[in-house]
C-alpha positions as CSV (number, residue, x, y, z in Angstrom):
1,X,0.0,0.0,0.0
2,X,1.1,3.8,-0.9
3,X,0.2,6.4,0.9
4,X,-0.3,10.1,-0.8
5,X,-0.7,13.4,0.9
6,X,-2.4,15.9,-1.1
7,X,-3.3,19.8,-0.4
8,X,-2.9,23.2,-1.8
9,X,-6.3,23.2,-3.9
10,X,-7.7,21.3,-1.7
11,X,-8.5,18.9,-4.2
12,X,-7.2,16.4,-1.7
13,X,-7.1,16.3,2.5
14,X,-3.9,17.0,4.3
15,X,-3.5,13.2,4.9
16,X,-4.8,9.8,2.9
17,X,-6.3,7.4,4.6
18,X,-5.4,3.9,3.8
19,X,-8.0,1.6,2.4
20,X,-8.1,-2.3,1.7
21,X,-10.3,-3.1,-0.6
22,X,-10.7,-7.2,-1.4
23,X,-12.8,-9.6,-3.3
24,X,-12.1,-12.6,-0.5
25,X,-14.0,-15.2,-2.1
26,X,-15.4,-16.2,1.0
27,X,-14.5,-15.5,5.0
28,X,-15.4,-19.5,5.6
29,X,-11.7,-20.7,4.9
30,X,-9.3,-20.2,8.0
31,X,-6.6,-18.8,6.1
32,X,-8.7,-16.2,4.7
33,X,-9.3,-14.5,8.1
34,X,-5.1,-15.0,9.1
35,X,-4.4,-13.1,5.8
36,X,-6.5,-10.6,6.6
37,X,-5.8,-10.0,9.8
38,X,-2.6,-10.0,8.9
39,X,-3.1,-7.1,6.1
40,X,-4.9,-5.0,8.7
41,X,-1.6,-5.7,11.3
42,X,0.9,-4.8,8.5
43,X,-1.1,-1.6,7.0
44,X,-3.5,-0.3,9.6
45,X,-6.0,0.8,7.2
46,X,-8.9,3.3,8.1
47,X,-11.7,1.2,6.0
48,X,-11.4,-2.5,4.9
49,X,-13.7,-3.3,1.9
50,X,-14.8,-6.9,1.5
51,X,-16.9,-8.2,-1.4
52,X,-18.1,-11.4,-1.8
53,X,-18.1,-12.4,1.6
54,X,-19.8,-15.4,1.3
55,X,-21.0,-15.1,4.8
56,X,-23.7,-13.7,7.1
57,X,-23.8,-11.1,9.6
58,X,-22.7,-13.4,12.4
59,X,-19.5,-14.0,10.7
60,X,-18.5,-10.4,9.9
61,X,-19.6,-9.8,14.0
62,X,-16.9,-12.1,14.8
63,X,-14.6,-10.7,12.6
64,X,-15.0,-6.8,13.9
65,X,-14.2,-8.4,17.4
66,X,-11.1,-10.0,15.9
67,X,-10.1,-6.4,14.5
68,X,-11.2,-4.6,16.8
69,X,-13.0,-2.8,14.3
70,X,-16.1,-1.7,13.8
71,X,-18.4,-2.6,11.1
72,X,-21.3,-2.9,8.6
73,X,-22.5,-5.8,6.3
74,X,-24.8,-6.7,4.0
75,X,-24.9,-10.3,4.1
76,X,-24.7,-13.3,1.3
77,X,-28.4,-15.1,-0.7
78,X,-27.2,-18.3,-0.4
79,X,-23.2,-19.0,-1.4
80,X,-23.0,-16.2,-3.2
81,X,-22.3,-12.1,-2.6
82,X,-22.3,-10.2,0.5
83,X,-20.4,-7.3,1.6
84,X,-18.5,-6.0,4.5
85,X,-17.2,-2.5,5.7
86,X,-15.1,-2.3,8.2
87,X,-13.3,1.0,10.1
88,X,-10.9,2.0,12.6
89,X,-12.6,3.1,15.8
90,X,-11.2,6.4,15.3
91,X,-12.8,6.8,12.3
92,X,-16.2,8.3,11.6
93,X,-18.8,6.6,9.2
94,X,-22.4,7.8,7.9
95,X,-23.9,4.9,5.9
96,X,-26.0,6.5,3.4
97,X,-27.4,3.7,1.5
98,X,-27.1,-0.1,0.4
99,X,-28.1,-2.9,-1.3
100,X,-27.4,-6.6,-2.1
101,X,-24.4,-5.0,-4.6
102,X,-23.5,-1.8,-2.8
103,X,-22.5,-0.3,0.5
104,X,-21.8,3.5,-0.1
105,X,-20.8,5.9,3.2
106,X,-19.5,9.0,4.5
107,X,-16.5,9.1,6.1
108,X,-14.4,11.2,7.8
109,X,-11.2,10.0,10.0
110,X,-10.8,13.3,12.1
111,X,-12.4,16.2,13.6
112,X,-11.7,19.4,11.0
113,X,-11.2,17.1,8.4
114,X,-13.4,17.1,5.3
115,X,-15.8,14.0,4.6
116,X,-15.8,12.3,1.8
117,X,-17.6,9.8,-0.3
118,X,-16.7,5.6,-0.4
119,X,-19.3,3.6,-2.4
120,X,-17.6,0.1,-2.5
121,X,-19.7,-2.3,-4.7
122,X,-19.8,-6.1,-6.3
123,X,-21.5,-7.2,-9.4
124,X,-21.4,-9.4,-11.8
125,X,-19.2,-8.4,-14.5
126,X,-21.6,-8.5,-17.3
127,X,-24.3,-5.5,-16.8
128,X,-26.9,-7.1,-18.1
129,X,-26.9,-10.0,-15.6
Protein backbone atom coordinates (compact mmCIF):
# COMPACT_ATOMS: atom_id res chain seq x y z
CA UNK A 1 0.00 0.00 0.00
CA UNK A 2 1.08 3.82 -0.88
CA UNK A 3 0.16 6.41 0.92
CA UNK A 4 -0.35 10.09 -0.76
CA UNK A 5 -0.67 13.35 0.95
CA UNK A 6 -2.36 15.89 -1.08
CA UNK A 7 -3.33 19.77 -0.38
CA UNK A 8 -2.86 23.19 -1.81
CA UNK A 9 -6.32 23.15 -3.86
CA UNK A 10 -7.74 21.33 -1.70
CA UNK A 11 -8.52 18.88 -4.23
CA UNK A 12 -7.19 16.41 -1.72
CA UNK A 13 -7.10 16.30 2.47
CA UNK A 14 -3.92 16.99 4.26
CA UNK A 15 -3.54 13.25 4.92
CA UNK A 16 -4.83 9.81 2.92
CA UNK A 17 -6.29 7.44 4.61
CA UNK A 18 -5.37 3.90 3.83
CA UNK A 19 -7.98 1.59 2.45
CA UNK A 20 -8.10 -2.35 1.70
CA UNK A 21 -10.30 -3.12 -0.57
CA UNK A 22 -10.73 -7.22 -1.40
CA UNK A 23 -12.78 -9.65 -3.34
CA UNK A 24 -12.08 -12.61 -0.48
CA UNK A 25 -13.98 -15.21 -2.11
CA UNK A 26 -15.43 -16.25 0.96
CA UNK A 27 -14.48 -15.48 4.98
CA UNK A 28 -15.44 -19.55 5.63
CA UNK A 29 -11.72 -20.65 4.90
CA UNK A 30 -9.33 -20.16 8.01
CA UNK A 31 -6.63 -18.81 6.09
CA UNK A 32 -8.75 -16.18 4.69
CA UNK A 33 -9.31 -14.50 8.14
CA UNK A 34 -5.14 -15.03 9.12
CA UNK A 35 -4.39 -13.13 5.82
CA UNK A 36 -6.53 -10.56 6.62
CA UNK A 37 -5.78 -10.05 9.84
CA UNK A 38 -2.61 -10.02 8.87
CA UNK A 39 -3.11 -7.13 6.05
CA UNK A 40 -4.88 -5.00 8.74
CA UNK A 41 -1.64 -5.69 11.28
CA UNK A 42 0.86 -4.78 8.46
CA UNK A 43 -1.11 -1.61 7.02
CA UNK A 44 -3.49 -0.25 9.56
CA UNK A 45 -6.02 0.84 7.24
CA UNK A 46 -8.94 3.29 8.11
CA UNK A 47 -11.65 1.22 5.98
CA UNK A 48 -11.41 -2.50 4.86
CA UNK A 49 -13.71 -3.28 1.91
CA UNK A 50 -14.77 -6.94 1.51
CA UNK A 51 -16.93 -8.24 -1.40
CA UNK A 52 -18.10 -11.44 -1.84
CA UNK A 53 -18.12 -12.40 1.59
CA UNK A 54 -19.79 -15.38 1.32
CA UNK A 55 -20.97 -15.05 4.85
CA UNK A 56 -23.71 -13.73 7.14
CA UNK A 57 -23.77 -11.15 9.61
CA UNK A 58 -22.68 -13.36 12.43
CA UNK A 59 -19.52 -14.04 10.72
CA UNK A 60 -18.52 -10.37 9.94
CA UNK A 61 -19.58 -9.83 14.00
CA UNK A 62 -16.90 -12.14 14.81
CA UNK A 63 -14.62 -10.65 12.58
CA UNK A 64 -15.00 -6.77 13.86
CA UNK A 65 -14.25 -8.37 17.39
CA UNK A 66 -11.10 -9.98 15.93
CA UNK A 67 -10.15 -6.41 14.54
CA UNK A 68 -11.15 -4.57 16.80
CA UNK A 69 -13.03 -2.83 14.31
CA UNK A 70 -16.07 -1.70 13.79
CA UNK A 71 -18.44 -2.57 11.06
CA UNK A 72 -21.34 -2.91 8.62
CA UNK A 73 -22.46 -5.82 6.28
CA UNK A 74 -24.77 -6.70 3.99
CA UNK A 75 -24.85 -10.31 4.13
CA UNK A 76 -24.71 -13.35 1.30
CA UNK A 77 -28.45 -15.15 -0.66
CA UNK A 78 -27.20 -18.26 -0.35
CA UNK A 79 -23.21 -19.00 -1.41
CA UNK A 80 -23.01 -16.16 -3.19
CA UNK A 81 -22.35 -12.12 -2.62
CA UNK A 82 -22.29 -10.23 0.48
CA UNK A 83 -20.40 -7.33 1.64
CA UNK A 84 -18.53 -6.02 4.49
CA UNK A 85 -17.23 -2.49 5.69
CA UNK A 86 -15.08 -2.29 8.17
CA UNK A 87 -13.26 0.95 10.11
CA UNK A 88 -10.92 2.03 12.55
CA UNK A 89 -12.62 3.11 15.80
CA UNK A 90 -11.25 6.43 15.33
CA UNK A 91 -12.83 6.81 12.26
CA UNK A 92 -16.16 8.29 11.63
CA UNK A 93 -18.76 6.56 9.23
CA UNK A 94 -22.41 7.83 7.87
CA UNK A 95 -23.92 4.90 5.89
CA UNK A 96 -25.99 6.45 3.42
CA UNK A 97 -27.41 3.66 1.50
CA UNK A 98 -27.10 -0.07 0.41
CA UNK A 99 -28.14 -2.88 -1.29
CA UNK A 100 -27.40 -6.58 -2.15
CA UNK A 101 -24.43 -5.04 -4.58
CA UNK A 102 -23.48 -1.84 -2.83
CA UNK A 103 -22.51 -0.32 0.53
CA UNK A 104 -21.76 3.46 -0.09
CA UNK A 105 -20.76 5.94 3.21
CA UNK A 106 -19.48 9.05 4.47
CA UNK A 107 -16.53 9.11 6.11
CA UNK A 108 -14.36 11.24 7.81
CA UNK A 109 -11.23 9.95 10.03
CA UNK A 110 -10.83 13.35 12.14
CA UNK A 111 -12.40 16.23 13.61
CA UNK A 112 -11.73 19.39 10.98
CA UNK A 113 -11.15 17.11 8.42
CA UNK A 114 -13.43 17.06 5.35
CA UNK A 115 -15.80 14.02 4.56
CA UNK A 116 -15.79 12.34 1.80
CA UNK A 117 -17.56 9.84 -0.25
CA UNK A 118 -16.70 5.64 -0.37
CA UNK A 119 -19.30 3.57 -2.38
CA UNK A 120 -17.61 0.12 -2.55
CA UNK A 121 -19.70 -2.29 -4.67
CA UNK A 122 -19.75 -6.11 -6.30
CA UNK A 123 -21.55 -7.19 -9.36
CA UNK A 124 -21.45 -9.41 -11.85
CA UNK A 125 -19.22 -8.43 -14.51
CA UNK A 126 -21.62 -8.50 -17.28
CA UNK A 127 -24.29 -5.51 -16.83
CA UNK A 128 -26.90 -7.11 -18.12
CA UNK A 129 -26.93 -9.96 -15.58
Amino acid sequence: MHSITGGGCGAAPPLAMKILAWNCQGLGAPWTVRVLRELVRLHDPGLVFLSETKCNSRRGEMLKEKLNYFSVGVSSKGRSGGLLLLWRKDVDVWIQSFSDHHLDATIQEAEGIARWRFTGFYGHPDASK
